[in-house]
MILUM-191821 format. One record per residue (C-alpha): x, y, z. Coordinates in steps of 0.1 Angstrom, whole numbers. Layout:
R, X, Y, Z
...
//
This chain:
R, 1029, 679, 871
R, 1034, 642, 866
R, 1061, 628, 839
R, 1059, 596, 821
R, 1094, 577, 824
R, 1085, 559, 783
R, 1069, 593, 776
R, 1100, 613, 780
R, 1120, 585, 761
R, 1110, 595, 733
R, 1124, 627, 731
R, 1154, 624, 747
R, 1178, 591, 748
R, 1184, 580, 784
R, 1203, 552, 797
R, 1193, 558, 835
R, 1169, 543, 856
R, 1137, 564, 869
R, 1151, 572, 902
R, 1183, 581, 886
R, 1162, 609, 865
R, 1141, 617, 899
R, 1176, 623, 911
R, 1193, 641, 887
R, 1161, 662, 878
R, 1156, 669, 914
R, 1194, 684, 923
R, 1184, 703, 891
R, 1161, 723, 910
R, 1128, 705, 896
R, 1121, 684, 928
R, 1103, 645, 923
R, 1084, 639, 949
R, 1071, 604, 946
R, 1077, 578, 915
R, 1050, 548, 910
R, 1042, 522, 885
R, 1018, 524, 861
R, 1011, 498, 837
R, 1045, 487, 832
R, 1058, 528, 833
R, 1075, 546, 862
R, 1052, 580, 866
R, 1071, 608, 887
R, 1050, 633, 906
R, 1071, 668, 899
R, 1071, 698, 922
R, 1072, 732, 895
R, 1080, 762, 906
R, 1058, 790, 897
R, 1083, 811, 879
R, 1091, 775, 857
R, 1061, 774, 835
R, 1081, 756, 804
R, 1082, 726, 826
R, 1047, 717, 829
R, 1051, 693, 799
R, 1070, 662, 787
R, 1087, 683, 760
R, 1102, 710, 786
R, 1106, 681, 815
R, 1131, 663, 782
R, 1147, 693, 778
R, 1160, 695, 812
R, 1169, 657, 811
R, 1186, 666, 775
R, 1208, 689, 796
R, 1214, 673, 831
R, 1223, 641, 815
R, 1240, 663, 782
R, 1221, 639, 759
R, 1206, 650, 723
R, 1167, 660, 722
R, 1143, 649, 697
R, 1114, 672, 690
R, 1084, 655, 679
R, 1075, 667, 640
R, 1047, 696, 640
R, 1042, 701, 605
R, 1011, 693, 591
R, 1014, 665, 559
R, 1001, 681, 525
R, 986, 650, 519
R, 963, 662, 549
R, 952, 695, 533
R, 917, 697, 519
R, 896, 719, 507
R, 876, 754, 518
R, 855, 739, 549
R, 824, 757, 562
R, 833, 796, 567
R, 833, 806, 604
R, 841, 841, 617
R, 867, 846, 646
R, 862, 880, 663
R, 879, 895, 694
R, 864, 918, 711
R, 893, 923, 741
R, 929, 918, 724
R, 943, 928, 761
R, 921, 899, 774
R, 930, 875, 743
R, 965, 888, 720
R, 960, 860, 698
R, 935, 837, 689
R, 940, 804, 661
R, 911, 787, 651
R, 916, 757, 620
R, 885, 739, 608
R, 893, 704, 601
R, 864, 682, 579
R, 850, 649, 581
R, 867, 635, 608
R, 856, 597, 620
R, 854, 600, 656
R, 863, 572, 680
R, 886, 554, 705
R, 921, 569, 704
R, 950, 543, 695
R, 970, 527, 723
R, 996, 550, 722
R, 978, 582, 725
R, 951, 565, 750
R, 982, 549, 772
R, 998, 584, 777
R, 973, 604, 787
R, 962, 577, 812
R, 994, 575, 830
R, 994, 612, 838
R, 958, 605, 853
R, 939, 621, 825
R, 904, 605, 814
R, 904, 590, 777
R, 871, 604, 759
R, 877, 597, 722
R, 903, 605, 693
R, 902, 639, 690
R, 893, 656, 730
R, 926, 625, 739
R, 946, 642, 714
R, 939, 679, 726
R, 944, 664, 761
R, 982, 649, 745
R, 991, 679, 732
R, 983, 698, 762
R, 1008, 676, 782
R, 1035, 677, 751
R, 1038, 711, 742
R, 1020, 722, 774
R, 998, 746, 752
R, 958, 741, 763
R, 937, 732, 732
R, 902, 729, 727
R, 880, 713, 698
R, 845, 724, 692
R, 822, 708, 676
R, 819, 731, 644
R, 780, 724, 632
R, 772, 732, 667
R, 786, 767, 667
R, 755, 788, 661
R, 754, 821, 640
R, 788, 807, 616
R, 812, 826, 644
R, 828, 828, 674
R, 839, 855, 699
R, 864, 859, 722
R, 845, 886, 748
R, 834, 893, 786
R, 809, 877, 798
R, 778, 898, 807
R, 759, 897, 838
R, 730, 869, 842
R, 749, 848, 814
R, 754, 808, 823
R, 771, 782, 807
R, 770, 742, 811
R, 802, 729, 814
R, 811, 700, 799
R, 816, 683, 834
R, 778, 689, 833
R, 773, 716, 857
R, 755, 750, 850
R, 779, 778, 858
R, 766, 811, 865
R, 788, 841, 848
R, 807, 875, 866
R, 809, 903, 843
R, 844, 905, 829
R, 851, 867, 833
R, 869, 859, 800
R, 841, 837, 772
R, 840, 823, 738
R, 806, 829, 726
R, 793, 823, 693
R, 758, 840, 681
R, 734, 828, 706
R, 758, 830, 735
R, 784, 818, 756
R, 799, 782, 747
R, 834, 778, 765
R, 849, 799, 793
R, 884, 813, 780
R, 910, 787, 787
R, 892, 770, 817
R, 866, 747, 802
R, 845, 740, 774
R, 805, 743, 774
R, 785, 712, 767
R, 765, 721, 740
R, 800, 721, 716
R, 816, 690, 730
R, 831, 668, 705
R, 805, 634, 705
R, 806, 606, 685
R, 779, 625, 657
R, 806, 648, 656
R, 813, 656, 616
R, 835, 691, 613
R, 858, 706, 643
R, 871, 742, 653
R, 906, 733, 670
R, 911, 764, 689
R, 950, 774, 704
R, 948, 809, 720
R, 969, 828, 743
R, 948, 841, 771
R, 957, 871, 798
R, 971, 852, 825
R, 955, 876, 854
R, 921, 869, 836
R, 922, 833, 838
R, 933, 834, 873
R, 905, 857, 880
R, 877, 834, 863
R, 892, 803, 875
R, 888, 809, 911
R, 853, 828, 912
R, 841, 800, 899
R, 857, 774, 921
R, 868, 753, 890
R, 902, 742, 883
R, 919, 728, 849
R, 952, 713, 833
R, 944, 743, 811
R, 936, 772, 837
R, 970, 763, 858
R, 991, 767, 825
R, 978, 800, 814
R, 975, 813, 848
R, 1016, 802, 850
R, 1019, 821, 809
R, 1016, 799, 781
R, 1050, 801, 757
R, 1040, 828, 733
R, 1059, 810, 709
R, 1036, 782, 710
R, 1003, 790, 702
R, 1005, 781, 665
R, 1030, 750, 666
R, 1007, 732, 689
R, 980, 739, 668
R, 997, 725, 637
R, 1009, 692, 659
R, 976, 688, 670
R, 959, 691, 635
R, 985, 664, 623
R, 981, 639, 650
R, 941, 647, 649
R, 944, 636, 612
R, 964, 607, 617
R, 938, 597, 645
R, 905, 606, 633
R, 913, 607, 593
R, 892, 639, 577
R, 910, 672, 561
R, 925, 703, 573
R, 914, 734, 561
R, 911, 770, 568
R, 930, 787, 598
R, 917, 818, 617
R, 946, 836, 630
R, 935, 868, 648
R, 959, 891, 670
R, 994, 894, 670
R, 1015, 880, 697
R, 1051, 883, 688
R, 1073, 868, 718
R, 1103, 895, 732
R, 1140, 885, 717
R, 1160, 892, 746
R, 1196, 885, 740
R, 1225, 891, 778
R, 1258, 888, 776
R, 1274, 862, 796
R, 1309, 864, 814
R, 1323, 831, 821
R, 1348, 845, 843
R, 1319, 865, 864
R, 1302, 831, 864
R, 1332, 812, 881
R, 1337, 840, 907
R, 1303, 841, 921
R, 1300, 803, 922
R, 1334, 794, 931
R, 1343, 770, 904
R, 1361, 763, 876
R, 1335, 765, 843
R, 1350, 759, 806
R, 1332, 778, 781
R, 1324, 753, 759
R, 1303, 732, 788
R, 1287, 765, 795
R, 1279, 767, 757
R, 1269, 731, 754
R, 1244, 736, 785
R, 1227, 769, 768
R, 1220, 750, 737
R, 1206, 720, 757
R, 1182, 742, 773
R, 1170, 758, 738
R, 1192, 788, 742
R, 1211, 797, 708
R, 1247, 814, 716
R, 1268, 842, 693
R, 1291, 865, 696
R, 1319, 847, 715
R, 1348, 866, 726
R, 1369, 845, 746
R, 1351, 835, 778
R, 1324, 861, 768
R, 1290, 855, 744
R, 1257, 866, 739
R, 1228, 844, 750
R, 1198, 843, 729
R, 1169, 834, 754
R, 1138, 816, 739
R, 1102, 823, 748
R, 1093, 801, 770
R, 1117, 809, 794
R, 1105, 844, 804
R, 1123, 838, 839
R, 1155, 845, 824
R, 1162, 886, 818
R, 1199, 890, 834
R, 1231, 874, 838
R, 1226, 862, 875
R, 1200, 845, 858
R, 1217, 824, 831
R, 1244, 821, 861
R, 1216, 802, 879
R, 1211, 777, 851
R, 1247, 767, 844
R, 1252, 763, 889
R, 1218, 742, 886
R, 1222, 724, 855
R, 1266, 721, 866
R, 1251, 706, 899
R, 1245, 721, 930
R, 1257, 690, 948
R, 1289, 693, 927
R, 1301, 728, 936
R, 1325, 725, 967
R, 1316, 733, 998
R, 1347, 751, 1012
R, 1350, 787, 1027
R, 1359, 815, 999
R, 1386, 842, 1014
R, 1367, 868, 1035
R, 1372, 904, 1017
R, 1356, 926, 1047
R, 1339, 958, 1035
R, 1348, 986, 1043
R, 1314, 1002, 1042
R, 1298, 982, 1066
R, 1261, 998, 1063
R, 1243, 1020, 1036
R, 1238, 1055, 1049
R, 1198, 1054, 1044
R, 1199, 1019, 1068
R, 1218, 1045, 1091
R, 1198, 1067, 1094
R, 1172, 1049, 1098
R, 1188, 1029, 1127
R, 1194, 1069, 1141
R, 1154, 1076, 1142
R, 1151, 1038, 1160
R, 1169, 1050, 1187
R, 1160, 1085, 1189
R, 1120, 1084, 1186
R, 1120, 1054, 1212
R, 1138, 1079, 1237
R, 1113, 1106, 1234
R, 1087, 1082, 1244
R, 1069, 1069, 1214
R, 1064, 1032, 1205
R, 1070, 1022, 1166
R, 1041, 1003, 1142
R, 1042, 986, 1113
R, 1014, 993, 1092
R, 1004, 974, 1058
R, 1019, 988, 1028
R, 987, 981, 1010
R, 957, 1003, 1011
R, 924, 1005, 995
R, 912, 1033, 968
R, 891, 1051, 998
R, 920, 1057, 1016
R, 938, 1073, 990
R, 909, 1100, 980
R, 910, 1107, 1020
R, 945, 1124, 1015
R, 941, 1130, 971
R, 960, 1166, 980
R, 990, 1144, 989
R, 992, 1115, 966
R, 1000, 1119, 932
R, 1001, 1091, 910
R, 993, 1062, 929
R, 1006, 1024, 922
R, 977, 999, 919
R, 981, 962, 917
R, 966, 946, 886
R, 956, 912, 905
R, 947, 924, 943
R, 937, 903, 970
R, 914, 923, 978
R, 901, 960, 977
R, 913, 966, 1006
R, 945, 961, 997
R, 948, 972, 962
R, 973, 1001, 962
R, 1009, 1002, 971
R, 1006, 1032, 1002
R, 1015, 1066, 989
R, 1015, 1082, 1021
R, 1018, 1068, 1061
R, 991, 1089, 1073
R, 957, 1060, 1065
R, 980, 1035, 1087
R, 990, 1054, 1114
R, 951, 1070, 1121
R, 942, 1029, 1121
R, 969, 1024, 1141
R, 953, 1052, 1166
R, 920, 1039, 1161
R, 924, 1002, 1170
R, 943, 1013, 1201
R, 915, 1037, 1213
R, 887, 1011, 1203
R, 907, 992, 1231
R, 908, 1017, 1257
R, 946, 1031, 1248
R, 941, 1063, 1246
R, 974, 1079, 1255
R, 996, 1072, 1225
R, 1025, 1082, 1208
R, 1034, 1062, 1180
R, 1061, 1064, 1150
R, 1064, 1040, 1117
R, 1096, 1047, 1091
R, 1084, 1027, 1059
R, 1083, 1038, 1024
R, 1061, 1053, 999
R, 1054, 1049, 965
R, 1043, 1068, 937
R, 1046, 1065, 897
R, 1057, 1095, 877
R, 1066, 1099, 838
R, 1064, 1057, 839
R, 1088, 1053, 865
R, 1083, 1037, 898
R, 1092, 1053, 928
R, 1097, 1045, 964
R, 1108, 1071, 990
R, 1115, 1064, 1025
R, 1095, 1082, 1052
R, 1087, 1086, 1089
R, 1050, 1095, 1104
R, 1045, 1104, 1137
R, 1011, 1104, 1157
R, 1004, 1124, 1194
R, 970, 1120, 1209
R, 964, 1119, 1246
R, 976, 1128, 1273
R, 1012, 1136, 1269
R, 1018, 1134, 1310
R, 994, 1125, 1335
R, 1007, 1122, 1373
R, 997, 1137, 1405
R, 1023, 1161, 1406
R, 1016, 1179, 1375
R, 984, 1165, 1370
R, 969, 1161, 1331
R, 989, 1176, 1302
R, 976, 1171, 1269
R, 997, 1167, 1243
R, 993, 1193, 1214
R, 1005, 1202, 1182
R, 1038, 1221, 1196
R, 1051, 1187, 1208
R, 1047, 1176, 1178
R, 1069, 1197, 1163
R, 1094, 1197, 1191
R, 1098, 1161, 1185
R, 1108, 1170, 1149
R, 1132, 1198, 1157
R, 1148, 1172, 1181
R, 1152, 1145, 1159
R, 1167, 1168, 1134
R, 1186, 1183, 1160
R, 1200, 1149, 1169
R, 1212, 1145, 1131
R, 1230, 1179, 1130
R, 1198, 1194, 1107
R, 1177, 1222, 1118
R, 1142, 1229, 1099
R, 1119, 1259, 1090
R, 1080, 1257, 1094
R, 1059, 1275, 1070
R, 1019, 1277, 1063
R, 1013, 1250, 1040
R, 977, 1238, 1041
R, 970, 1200, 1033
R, 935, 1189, 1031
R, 922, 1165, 1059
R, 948, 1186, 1082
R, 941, 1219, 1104
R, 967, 1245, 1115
R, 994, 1226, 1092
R, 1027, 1235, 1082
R, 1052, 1224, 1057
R, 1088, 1213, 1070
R, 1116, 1225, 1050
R, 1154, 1224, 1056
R, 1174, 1255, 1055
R, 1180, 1270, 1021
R, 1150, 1241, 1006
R, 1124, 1251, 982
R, 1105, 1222, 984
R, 1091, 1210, 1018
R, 1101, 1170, 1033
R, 1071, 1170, 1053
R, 1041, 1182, 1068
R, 1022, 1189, 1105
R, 993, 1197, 1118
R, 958, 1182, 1135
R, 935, 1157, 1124
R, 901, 1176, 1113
R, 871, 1160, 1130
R, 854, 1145, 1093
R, 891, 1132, 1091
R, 889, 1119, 1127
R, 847, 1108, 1121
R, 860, 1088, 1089
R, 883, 1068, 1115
R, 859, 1064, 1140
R, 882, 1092, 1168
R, 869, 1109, 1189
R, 898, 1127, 1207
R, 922, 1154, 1191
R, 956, 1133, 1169
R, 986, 1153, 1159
R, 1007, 1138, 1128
R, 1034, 1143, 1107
R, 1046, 1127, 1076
R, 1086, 1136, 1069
R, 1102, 1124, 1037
R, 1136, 1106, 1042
R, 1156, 1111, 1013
R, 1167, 1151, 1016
R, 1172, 1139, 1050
R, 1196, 1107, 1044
R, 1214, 1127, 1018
R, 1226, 1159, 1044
R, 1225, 1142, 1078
R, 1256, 1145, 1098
R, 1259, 1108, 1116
R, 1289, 1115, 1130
R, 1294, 1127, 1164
R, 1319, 1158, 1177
R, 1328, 1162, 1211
R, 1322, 1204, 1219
R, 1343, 1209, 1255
R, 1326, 1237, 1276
R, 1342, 1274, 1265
R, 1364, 1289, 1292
R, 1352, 1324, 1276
R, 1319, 1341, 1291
R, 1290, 1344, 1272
R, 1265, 1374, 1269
R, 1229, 1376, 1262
R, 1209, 1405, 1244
R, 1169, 1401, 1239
R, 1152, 1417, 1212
R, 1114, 1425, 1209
R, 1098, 1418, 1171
R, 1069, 1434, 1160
R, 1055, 1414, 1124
R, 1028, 1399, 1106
R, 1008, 1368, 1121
R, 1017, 1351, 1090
R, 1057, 1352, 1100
R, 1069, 1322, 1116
R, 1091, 1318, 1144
R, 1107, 1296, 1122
R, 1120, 1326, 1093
R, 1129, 1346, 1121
R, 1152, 1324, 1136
R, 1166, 1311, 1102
R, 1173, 1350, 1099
R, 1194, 1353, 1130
R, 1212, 1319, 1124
R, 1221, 1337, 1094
R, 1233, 1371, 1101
R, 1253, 1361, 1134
R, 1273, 1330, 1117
R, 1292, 1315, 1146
R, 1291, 1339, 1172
R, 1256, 1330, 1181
R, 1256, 1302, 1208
R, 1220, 1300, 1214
R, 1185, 1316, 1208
R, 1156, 1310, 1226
R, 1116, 1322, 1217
R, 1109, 1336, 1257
R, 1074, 1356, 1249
R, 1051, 1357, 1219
R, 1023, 1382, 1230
R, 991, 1392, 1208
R, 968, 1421, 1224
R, 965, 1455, 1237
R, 988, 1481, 1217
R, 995, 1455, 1194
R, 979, 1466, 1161
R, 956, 1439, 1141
R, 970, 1413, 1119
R, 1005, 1417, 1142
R, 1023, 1397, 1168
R, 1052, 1408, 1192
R, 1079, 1381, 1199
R, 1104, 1387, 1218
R, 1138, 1364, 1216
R, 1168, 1356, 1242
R, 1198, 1356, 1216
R, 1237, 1344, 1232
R, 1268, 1355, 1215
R, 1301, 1344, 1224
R, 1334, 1327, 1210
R, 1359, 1296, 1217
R, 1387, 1316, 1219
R, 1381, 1344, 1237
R, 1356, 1373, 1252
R, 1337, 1394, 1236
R, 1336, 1431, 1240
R, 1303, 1452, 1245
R, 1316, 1469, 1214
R, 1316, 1438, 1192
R, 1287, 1424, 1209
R, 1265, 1456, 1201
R, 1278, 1457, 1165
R, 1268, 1415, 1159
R, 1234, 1427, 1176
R, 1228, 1457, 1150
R, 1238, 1436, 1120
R, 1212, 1407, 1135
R, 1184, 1436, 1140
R, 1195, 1453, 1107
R, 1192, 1415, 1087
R, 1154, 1412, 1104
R, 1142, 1445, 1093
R, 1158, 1436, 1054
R, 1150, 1402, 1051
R, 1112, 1403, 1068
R, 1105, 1439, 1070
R, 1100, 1436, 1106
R, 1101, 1466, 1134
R, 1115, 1466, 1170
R, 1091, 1474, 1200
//
């Protein structure tokens, strides 16, 4: 954005030099990176933010000089003269056919204008901010534009076939020819104005050539629109092509706007070119939000370390256009205005007093350090926990995109529910926020194997998202992939790994953060011989396991077998036990009883266990799965397993007695719980 030094003058009374402004504007936070002459002006090349749209115009750029040198601004006047009124012009239809692509859209006819050069005041602005002087009325578009920082357009209004125009897409095949004289061909869905015959100006880019204001130009269509900001972006850069008007609506327009520049420009266009001002085509409804935060003075002064008064504070909201109500003290409510859709909280109007205040003006001393006594958020914790404990049972971590592309998604549809797309991707590719780890750890495998790694185990904690009832949410995971060999040496030659490793690396993690889980059949699509994870007592499962099916593998280009788990972190950060308890070893004997189950193939080992957990409280030390067995005298759709289960105490021995009555009530808890028998 360049700034004219006699431009800005006019708006705001300064008594500085230029490279006192440059200064002062700069330690504002709206840097000047260069300052030359240009026919007798000083013309500062400005560095604006992205998130600072209401500068990329003299009458924003004077507002912040209003309020870093606490001087009065002057708005220039934007009502149209009634001596400038005329009468009904030539009736033109405005239509619009995408009020998401276009909100609102103004259109004013103005009659019998005398086209020529622009005077020396409008031509000798607009050329020291590098624009190109054409005639009266495309210079005073071009003035307003760099003003108000609102993109205008004027159309030539007998050249507008068909008595309308439409704000549409374009459709495919469609061209247009610029008025920098190249033909342009159109992408479906780029944003147009048409009229009947077809497209004559692409949405808030550039005009066409066939309406260009000329000299033979009689009656005008002044057209001040607010565009979709994504849109333009869009348009603007499949077609390579670049304007003062794109890079404003691409940053958002001031909603506020759209009809005040369109009155300022009908005023100065009569004052230029003479003719009358008629009709106005106002179509859409664009009301900008009110937003109104309280503002703690005190709050202010503790965060930035200086002493504020609240009537500076005031002083400096007003300057910026903010209006201020409500005072209580050192407390008021701060009316934010529309073109300042960067501010929505307190921090942020804290921001604009520290900047405005002076950054080079707060002190730069060491505040008392406070220490917390909470040093680290639990979840960050934990997750330091699984960083140390995954590493030790030999797997290497990844960090996979959190952006994936549709196809990835419909891979794993049973699992993702409500996905969260980005309106303005990158690419497809990359187009929705991950709602599972699974698509980047199977790439993960894949480019490894591609390169001749084909032993891997491999573990990523990230997050993943998901949208339900409106809200966004983002839940901390942890996937975990086996394929491979799991050992390979000459002593024990080739073990591959398998799904039971998988699941041992699970129990042990959990083990290692004082949780214990349950597996239960819980097919997921894409997975075979899978099983949901729950905790003890949990409805709901925190995860899954199971095997890659081969199209899931052929879809990845794998050929071997992968294992992998996805556990959800939250049930898991919220009961974790992080603390560690030294157990000495018990001076009191143990003793061990085995038991032989006879149950359903559907039973997990899991249930079973959970059951003895249960019914022996803390007198069980330890049980261990020695045998599972599936064959002769074992009746169809059964399975024997047979269990190693340790009783004892801390403070003292056991008798048989008490040992054989714990081992009844375990045996009598299996048979009611899970309706199992005893071989």
């Amino acid at each position: 954005m360049k700034l004219s030094y006699e431009w800005l003058k006019e708006y705001v009374d300064i008594d500085v030099s230029g490279e006192e402004l440059a200064h002062g504007l700069t330690m504002a936070g709206t840097e000047v990176g260069a300052i030359e002459d240009v026919d007798g002006d000083r013309v500062m090349d400005l560095e604006i933010t992205s998130n600072r749209p209401d500068c990329l115009n003299i009458i924003g750029l004077a507002r912040e000089a209003s309020a870093v040198f606490d001087k009065d601004l002057r708005l220039p006047e934007m009502k149209i003269p009634e001596r400038a009124l005329g009468e009904k012009g030539p009736p033109i239809k405005c239509l619009v056919q995408n009020r998401k692509l276009c909100p609102r859209y103004t259109a004013r006819v103005i009659t019998d204008v005398h086209i020529k050069e622009a005077s020396e005041r409008i031509e000798r602005r607009i050329l020291a901010l590098g624009l190109r002087a054409v005639n009266n009325v495309v210079d005073v578009t071009n003035f307003c534009l760099m003003e108000t920082g609102q993109p205008l357009h004027a159309f030539d209004l007998d050249r507008i076939r068909g008595g309308k125009v439409i704000v549409r897409e374009a459709a495919r095949g469609e061209k247009l020819v610029t008025i920098d004289g190249v033909e342009r061909e159109l992408e479906p869905g780029m944003p147009v104005i048409a009229d009947a015959a077809g497209p004559i100006a692409i949405a808030g880019v550039m005009g066409g050539k066939t309406t260009e204001v000329t000299g033979s130009t009689k009656n005008i269509l002044l057209e001040s629109a607010y565009f979709d900001p994504i849109s333009i972006r869009r348009a603007a850069r499949a077609l390579g092509l670049s304007s003062d008007s794109s890079y404003r609506f691409e940053r958002g327009a001031d909603k506020g706007m759209t009809l005040a520049a369109s009155d300022r420009a009908a005023r100065l266009i009569y004052e230029e070119a003479g003719g009358k001002i008629c009709e106005l085509y106002d179509v859409g409804v664009l009301a900008p939000e009110e937003v109104s935060i309280e503002f703690d003075t005190g709050k202010a002064e503790n965060l930035l370390g200086i002493s504020l008064e609240p009537e500076k504070v005031k002083r400096i909201f007003r300057r910026l256009g903010m209006t201020v109500s409500g005072e209580k003290g050192a407390k008021m409510v701060v009316g934010v205005p529309s073109f300042r859709e960067d501010i929505r909280k307190e921090v942020d109007l804290i921001e604009e007093v520290a900047r405005i205040h002076g950054y080079d003006n707060i002190p730069a001393t060491i505040t008392r350090f406070v220490p917390q006594v909470k040093r680290k958020e639990r979840s960050r914790r934990v997750e330091e926990k699984l960083r140390e404990m995954l590493p030790a049972l030999g797997l290497n971590e990844i960090m996979a995109y959190s952006l994936i592309s549709e196809a990835a998604v419909k891979r794993f549809a049973a699992i993702t529910a409500y996905p969260v797309a980005l309106r303005n991707p990158l690419s497809e590719d990359q187009k929705i926020l991950t709602p599972q780890l699974l698509d980047g750890m199977l790439r993960a495998v894949s480019w490894n194997i591609n390169r001749k790694n084909t032993d891997l185990g491999l573990f990523e904690v990230g997050k993943i998202y998901s949208r339900v009832r409106g809200a966004f949410l983002e839940v901390p995971a942890v996937c975990v992939g086996l394929t491979g060999d799991l050992r390979k040496n000459w002593q024990e030659g080739r073990r591959p790994a398998n799904l039971y490793d998988l699941k041992g690396i699970v129990e042990t993690v959990l083990r290692g953060l004082k949780l214990s889980a349950v597996f239960r059949e819980a097919p997921v699509e894409g997975l075979a011989n899978c099983a949901g994870i729950f905790l003890p007592g949990g409805k709901e499962s925190i995860g899954f396991l199971g095997e890659a099916s081969s199209r899931l593998l052929s879809e990845y280009g794998i050929s071997q077998p992968v294992y992998i788990c996805q556990v959800k972190l939250d049930a898991i950060m919220e009961n974790a036990v992080l603390e560690n308890r030294y157990l000495s070893v018990s001076r009191f004997p143990t003793s061990v009883r085995d038991v032989s189950i006879l149950c359903d193939r559907s039973l997990s080992a899991g249930e079973i266990r959970a059951v003895i957990e249960e019914t022996g409280e803390e007198i069980i030390r330890g049980i261990d799965l020695l045998d599972v067995y599936e064959g002769e005298r074992i009746p169809g759709g059964k399975k024997s397993l047979t269990y190693s289960i340790e009783y004892g105490l801390e403070s003292r021995t056991l008798t048989d007695e008490e040992i054989e009555a714990i081992h009844s009530r375990v045996k009598d808890g299996l048979v009611k719980e899970l309706k199992v028998s005893f071989r």
